[in-house]
PATIZA-577067 format. One record per residue (C-alpha): residue in one letter; x, y, z. Coordinates in steps of 0.5 Angstrom, whole numbers, plus 500, padded with zeros to 3 digits. Example, Ala and Ser with C-alpha at 12.3 -4.5 7.8 and 13.67 -1.06 7.14 Angstrom:
% residues 2
A525491516 S527498514 
//
This chain:
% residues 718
X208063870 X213063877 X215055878 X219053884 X226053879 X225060881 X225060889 X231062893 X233057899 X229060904 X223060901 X224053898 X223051905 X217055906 X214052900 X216045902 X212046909 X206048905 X206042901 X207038907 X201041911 X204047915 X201054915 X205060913 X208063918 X210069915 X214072909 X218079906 X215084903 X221085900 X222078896 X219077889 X218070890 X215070896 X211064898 X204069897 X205069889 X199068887 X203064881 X207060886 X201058890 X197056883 X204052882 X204049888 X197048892 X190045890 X184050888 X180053893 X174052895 X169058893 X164060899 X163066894 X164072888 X170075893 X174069896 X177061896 X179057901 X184051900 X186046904 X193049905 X190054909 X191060904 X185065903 X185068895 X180074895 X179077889 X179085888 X174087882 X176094881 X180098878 X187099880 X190106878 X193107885 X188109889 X190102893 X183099892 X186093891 X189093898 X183095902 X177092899 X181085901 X181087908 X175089909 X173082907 X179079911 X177083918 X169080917 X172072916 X177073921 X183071916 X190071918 X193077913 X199072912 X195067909 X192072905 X192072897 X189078892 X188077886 X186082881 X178079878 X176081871 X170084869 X165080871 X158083871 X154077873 X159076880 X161083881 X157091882 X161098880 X167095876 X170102876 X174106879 X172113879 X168119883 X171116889 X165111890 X170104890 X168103898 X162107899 X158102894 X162095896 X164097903 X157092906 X157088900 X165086901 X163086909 X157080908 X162076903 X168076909 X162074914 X158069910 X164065909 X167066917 X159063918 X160057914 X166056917 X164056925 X158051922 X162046920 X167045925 X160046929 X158039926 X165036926 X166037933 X158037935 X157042939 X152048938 X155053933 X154059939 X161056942 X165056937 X169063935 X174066931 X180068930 X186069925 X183064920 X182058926 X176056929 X176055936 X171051942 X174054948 X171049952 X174042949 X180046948 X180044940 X181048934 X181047926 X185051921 X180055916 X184050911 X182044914 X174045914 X174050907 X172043903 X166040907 X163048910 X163051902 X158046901 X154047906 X147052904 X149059904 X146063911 X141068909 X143073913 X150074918 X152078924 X156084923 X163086927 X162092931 X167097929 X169097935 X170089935 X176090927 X182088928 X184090921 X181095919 X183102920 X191099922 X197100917 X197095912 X203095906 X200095898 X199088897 X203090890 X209092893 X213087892 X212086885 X213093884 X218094887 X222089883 X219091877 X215085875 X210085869 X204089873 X201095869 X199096861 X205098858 X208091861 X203086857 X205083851 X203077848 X207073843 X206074836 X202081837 X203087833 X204094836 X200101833 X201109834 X197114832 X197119829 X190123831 X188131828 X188137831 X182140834 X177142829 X181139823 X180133818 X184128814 X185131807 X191126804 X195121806 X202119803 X205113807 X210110803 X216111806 X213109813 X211103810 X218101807 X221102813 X224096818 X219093822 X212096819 X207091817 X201096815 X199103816 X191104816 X187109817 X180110820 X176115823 X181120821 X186117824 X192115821 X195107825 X202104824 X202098825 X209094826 X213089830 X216094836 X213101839 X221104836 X220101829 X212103829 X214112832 X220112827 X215111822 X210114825 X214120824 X215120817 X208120815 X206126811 X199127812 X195134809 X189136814 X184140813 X178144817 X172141819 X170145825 X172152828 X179153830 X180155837 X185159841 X187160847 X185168847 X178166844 X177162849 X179169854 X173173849 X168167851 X168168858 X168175858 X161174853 X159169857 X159172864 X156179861 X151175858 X143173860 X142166857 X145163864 X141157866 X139159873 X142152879 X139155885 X136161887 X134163895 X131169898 X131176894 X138178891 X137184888 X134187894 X140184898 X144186894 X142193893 X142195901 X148191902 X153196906 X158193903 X159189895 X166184894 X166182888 X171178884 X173173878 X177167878 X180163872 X182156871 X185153864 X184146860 X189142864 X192135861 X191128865 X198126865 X199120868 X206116868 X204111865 X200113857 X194111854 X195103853 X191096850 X191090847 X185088843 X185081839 X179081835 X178073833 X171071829 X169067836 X169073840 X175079842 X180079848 X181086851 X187087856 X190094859 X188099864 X182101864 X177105869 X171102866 X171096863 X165094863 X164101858 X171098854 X167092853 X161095851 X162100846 X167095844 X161090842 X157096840 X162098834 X163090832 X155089832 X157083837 X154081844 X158083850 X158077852 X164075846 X168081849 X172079855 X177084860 X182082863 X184088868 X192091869 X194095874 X194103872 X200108872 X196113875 X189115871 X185122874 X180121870 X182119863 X182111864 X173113865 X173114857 X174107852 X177112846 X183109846 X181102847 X176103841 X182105837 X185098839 X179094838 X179098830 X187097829 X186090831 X181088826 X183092820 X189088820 X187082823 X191081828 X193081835 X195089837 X198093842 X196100842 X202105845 X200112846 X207116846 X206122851 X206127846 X200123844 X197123851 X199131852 X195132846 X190127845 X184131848 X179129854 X181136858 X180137865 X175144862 X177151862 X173155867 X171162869 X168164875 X165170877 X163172885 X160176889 X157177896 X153183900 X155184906 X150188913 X154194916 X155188921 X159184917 X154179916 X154176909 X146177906 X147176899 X152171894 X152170887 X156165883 X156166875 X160159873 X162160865 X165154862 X168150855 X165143855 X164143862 X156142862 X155146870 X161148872 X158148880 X156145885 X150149886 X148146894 X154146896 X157150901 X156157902 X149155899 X144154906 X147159910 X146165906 X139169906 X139172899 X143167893 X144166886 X148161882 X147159876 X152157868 X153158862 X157153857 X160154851 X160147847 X167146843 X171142839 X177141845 X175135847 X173135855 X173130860 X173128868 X179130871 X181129879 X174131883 X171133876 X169141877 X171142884 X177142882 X177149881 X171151885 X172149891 X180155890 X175160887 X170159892 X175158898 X179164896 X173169895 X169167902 X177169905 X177176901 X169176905 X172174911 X177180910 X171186907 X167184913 X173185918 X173177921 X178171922 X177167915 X175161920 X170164924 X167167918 X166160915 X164157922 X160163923 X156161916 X156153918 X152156926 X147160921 X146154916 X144150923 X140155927 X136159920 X138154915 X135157908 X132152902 X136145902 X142143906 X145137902 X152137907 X153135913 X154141918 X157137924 X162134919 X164140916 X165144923 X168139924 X175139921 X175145921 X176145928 X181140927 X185143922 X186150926 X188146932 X193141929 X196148925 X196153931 X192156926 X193165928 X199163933 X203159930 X210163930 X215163924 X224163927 X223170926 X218171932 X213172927 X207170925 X207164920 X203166913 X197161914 X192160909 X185156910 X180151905 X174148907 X171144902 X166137901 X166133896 X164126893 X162124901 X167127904 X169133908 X176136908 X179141911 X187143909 X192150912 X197151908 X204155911 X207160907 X215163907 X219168903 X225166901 X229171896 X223175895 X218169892 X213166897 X215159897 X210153900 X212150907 X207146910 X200144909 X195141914 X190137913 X183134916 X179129914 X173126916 X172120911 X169115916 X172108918 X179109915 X180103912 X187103911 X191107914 X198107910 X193108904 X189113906 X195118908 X197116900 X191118898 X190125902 X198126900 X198125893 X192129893 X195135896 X201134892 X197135885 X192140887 X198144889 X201143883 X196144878 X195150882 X201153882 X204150875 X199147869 X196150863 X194148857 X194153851 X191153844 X193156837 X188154832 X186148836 X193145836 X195144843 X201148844 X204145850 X206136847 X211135853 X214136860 X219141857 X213146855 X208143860 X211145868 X209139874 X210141880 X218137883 X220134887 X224140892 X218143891 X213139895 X211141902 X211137908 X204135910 X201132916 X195128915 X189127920 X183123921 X176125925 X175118929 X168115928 X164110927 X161112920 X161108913 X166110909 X166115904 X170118899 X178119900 X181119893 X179125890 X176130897 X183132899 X185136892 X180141891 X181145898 X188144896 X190150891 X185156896 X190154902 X195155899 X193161895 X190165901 X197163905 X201166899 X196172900 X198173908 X205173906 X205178899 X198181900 X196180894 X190176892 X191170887 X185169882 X188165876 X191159875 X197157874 X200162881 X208161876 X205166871 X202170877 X206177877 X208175886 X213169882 X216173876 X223170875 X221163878 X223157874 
//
């Protein structure tokens, strides 16, 4: 707990006219001890009142609101606040966010996943701010006596322009938090927000850049004990087990074992990995040990075969097929990738005879929460959770495995446990993004015209690896698209944009290969497509046409797409993606350049239309980051297998993307006035196609397998 012996000479003062009845003024976002801890401000001022689940008021003026969702850096933790600030009308300076634990009786979708954070709570975060503003303007209504109608808001003050008076938030919290919560409340107007859709720095910043305890890995509490396992290999089970010198080593409390897992438990993460490396453990088979090159036989059985289950089939394709003037047809491959986060798998788990405490960073806490009292045989009600910021997820923090095992470990041995996961533990840990074979092909008219497609999608683990609706699908007279799955023991799970991914390169790079069989500009081609889904739409539409031509457009505006000129006079080599995901609509050129003979990416544009930016600073954080990671994995990941041992443990045989190697990028919104939709996966998918049909403009040659680097155009490149 921060305390004011801590505090610097300046922010003493600032505290001191707190405590004496003043307002805050303002503060840096460079000062750890910032008058807006939310732990000196606990220290220092009286509780709040609660108007509701999201927010108090005290009387000091300072307005908590609490953020229910996960944070794995797609900077909800930020957003959601504003949105409630921009309803009640709060001064952002007095504002302080605190992370809320899982609470499923006050809060809805305590997750972090599939982009769905605002969409879900974009109107019920709305409602919140605006219910309290409500109460607020009625109790200075019935302080001053006048109607409600002539009193307004602005900056966490209600005025009454007429008698020129005025009262902080502060000063009616208390009287309007007991007035009868108003049934229904009048909403902003978009055009009316003063918060929303500005700049506003991450509300962790300061804490984050001062390395204050905020993530898993920091959490500690006295007296706990850490564990590290060791886990089988694919397909393996544990056959015998002779812990004696791990246990004799210093530190170590006990080595135990469960569900084939074999945990050392001690009194540091370094005395528990030295011990941890001198276990000798025998494994043995249980399941089939398979290979990478297995793998590569199992697509080719599986996209030749006849047991695929059809997703979506309009028109008659044979007939398309067999009078087409012209046939392209291409295959396109993707391997299991790793998730990779910065900050390894984590969790501290005390299991009491009254009930369990989870803490650590989890994507789903309410799935940790139940799958914890599923396996101890207790009411959810005894687990509680309290969440901690994540060091990046992608997917992998949607799963309670690493929590259960916490959970396991701390009853075994009776005592609180923080379990670490090294990264080798966490490259080779399983929950793989799935490996995925595609095979495409589209028939064209003497007229370019594209009459017939069909996509074959062959997966492991994947379940359906398409996106049967998704475009081309409504635009084309004659389709076909079905899958085939293969069900094996390499553990598979949701990886960033799960499964469009590596759709959206496979398809946006095949329609740039129709668009050159047909003798057509790749963006035309794809505008003419989305004119023929509009005029002549065939079976179900379920994208919008509007929003997809228009980020398009506003793609090839912002990067002068066919015009723009390189130093040498020439025309630059620019590549073009579209694609629709998780509600929203992104369109990217990618701009390529030979340097020493190998293609180097230079710039990337993107277009975005994901309704109301809720924030600026964070939105281009997420387009940007998507672009990064969907170039690198593109250019630069693969996991390979030998007998159901992951052959890649470390970044030193597991290739990311660097820093002198990402391009610039330059970030655009469409500008309207829809509800927000999705922003923290959308721009990775059409991310590996624009740079792949970029790459093809400067070498004229087609990249169908990921990643590019094995990739013949980049023999010799490190």
């Amino acid at each position: 707990m921060q305390t004011l012996a801590n505090t610097n000479r300046r922010n003493f003062l600032k505290i001191a006219a707190l405590t004496g009845g003043g307002l805050v003024l303002n503060f840096s976002w460079t000062d750890a001890e910032a008058l807006t801890s939310p732990d000196t401000i606990a220290a220092i001022a009286p509780a709040g009142a609660d108007f509701n689940s999201y927010l108090s008021i005290s009387p000091q003026g300072i307005i908590t609101i609490l953020s229910p969702n996960p944070e794995v850096g797609q900077g909800i933790k930020t957003a959601f606040p504003i949105i409630v600030a921009e309803e009640l009308d709060a001064d952002w300076t007095k504002v302080v966010v605190e992370q809320a634990p899982l609470d499923t009786k006050k809060f809805e979708r305590q997750v972090a996943g599939g982009s769905g954070s605002i969409p879900h709570s974009w109107k019920r975060l709305r409602v919140a701010g605006a219910t309290a503003r409500q109460m607020l303007l009625e109790a200075a209504a019935k302080r001053w006596s006048v109607p409600v109608s002539e009193c307004t808001t602005a900056k966490g003050i209600v005025w009454h322009k007429t008698s020129n008076r005025q009262l902080g938030y502060g000063e009616l919290a208390t009287e309007a938090a007991q007035l009868p919560v108003p049934a229904d409340v009048k909403l902003k107007e978009i055009k009316d927000f003063k918060l929303i859709g500005t700049t506003v720095k991450n509300v962790d910043n300061p804490k984050i850049i001062t390395g204050k305890p905020l993530f898993g890995l920091d959490f500690y509490r006295d007296g706990m004990l850490f564990a590290m396992i060791q886990r089988p290999a694919f397909g393996y089970k544990l056959k015998s087990l002779n812990a004696s010198a791990a246990k004799a080593m210093p530190g170590i409390v006990d080595v135990v074992t469960f569900d084939n897992n074999v945990a050392v438990v001690g009194k540091s993460t370094w005395q528990v990995k030295k011990a941890k490396d001198a276990l000798k453990i025998d494994w043995e088979k249980a399941d089939a040990l398979e290979s990478t090159a297995d793998h590569n036989k199992l697509f080719k059985e599986m996209l030749d075969g006849s047991n695929a289950t059809v997703r979506r089939k309009d028109g008659d394709v044979d007939t398309a097929f067999k009078n087409a003037a012209k046939v392209v047809k291409a295959e396109y491959q993707c391997p299991f990738l790793p998730h990779n986060p910065l900050e390894p798998m984590n969790f501290f788990a005390h299991v009491r005879p009254d009930g369990v405490e989870l803490v650590g960073p989890t994507q789903t806490p309410e799935l940790a929460r139940n799958e914890t009292a599923k396996l101890l045989g207790i009411s959810p009600d005894k687990v509680s959770v309290q969440l901690t910021r994540m060091g990046g997820g992608f997917g992998r923090r949607l799963k309670a495995d690493y929590v259960i095992e916490a959970v396991q470990v701390s009853k075994l041995v009776n005592a609180p446990v923080k379990l670490v996961w090294s990264r080798e533990d966490d490259m080779t840990g399983g929950s793989y993004r799935p490996a995925v074979r595609y095979r495409f092909e589209a028939a064209l008219d003497a007229q370019g015209n594209m009459i017939g497609y069909k996509l074959r999608g062959a997966s492991i683990n994947a379940g359906n690896a398409t996106r049967e609706d998704n475009f081309p699908s409504g635009a084309v007279d004659n389709l076909l698209i079905d899958s085939v799955d293969h069900k094996s023991p390499i553990t598979t799970g949701p990886w960033r944009a799960p499964i469009t991914n590596f759709l959206a390169f496979a398809e946006q790079a095949f329609i740039d290969e129709v668009a050159q069989a047909a003798g057509k500009d790749p963006v035309q081609f794809r505008l003419e497509l989305l004119d023929k889904a509009k005029q002549k739409p065939v079976g179900a539409i379920k994208y919008d046409i509007d929003r997809m031509k228009g980020v398009i457009e506003l793609a090839a505006e912002k990067s002068g797409w066919g015009k723009k000129k390189g130093a040498d006079g020439k025309l630059l080599a620019q590549g073009f993606s579209v694609y629709f995901s998780h509600r929203s609509y992104v369109a990217q050129v990618g701009e390529v350049v030979m340097q020493k003979g190998k293609p180097v990416v230079q710039k990337v544009y993107s277009a975005a239309d994901c309704g109301v930016v809720i924030n600026q600073s964070g939105s281009q954080q997420q387009v940007r980051g998507c672009i990064v990671d969907g170039i690198g994995h593109a250019m630069y990941g693969s996991m390979t297998f030998k007998d159901g041992v992951p052959q890649q443990k470390n970044f030193n045989e597991y290739r990311l993307i660097r820093l002198n190697e990402i391009p610039e990028i330059e970030v655009h919104f469409v500008q309207n006035e829809l509800e927000p939709t999705g922003l923290g996966e959308p721009s990775l998918p059409p991310a590996g196609a624009a740079v792949a049909n970029a790459i093809y403009k400067a070498t004229g040659k087609r990249l169908r397998s990921q990643p590019f680097i094995e990739q013949e155009e980049f023999k010799g490149v490190s």
